[in-house]
N, C-alpha and C positions, 0 to 999 in steps of 0.2 A: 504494500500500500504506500502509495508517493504522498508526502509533506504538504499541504496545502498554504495557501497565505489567502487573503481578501485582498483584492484590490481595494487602495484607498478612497480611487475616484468613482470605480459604477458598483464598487461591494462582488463582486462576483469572484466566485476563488479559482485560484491561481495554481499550476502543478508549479513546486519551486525548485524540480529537477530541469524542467526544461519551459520556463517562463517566455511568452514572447516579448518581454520586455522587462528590464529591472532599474534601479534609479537609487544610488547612496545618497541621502539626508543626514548629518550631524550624528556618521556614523554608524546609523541604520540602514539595512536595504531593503527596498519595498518592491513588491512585484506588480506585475501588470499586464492585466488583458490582453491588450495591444498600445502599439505604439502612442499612438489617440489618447489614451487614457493616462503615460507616461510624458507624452505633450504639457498636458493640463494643468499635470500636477507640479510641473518642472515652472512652468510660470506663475502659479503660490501655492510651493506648499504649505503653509503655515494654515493655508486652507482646509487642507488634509488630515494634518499631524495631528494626534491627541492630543 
């Protein structure tokens, strides 16, 4: 059974062996749907973050 994450931006989970997209924040790496959703988040995350 593969590791899952949520995407930050649309909630929908994520396999985190082979993510189609990831993104480092203050240390943390967040996974993501697709690139779209790592777009979004790249221009506020602070939007995102807990």
């Amino acid at each position: 059974m593969s590791k899952k994450a949520t995407d930050p931006v649309c909630g929908m989970e994520v396999d985190v062996e082979d993510p189609p997209a990831t993104y480092e924040y203050e240390g943390k790496t967040y996974y993501f749907c697709a690139p779209g959703c790592k777009k979004q988040f790249e221009e506020n995350p602070e939007e995102y973050v807990e």
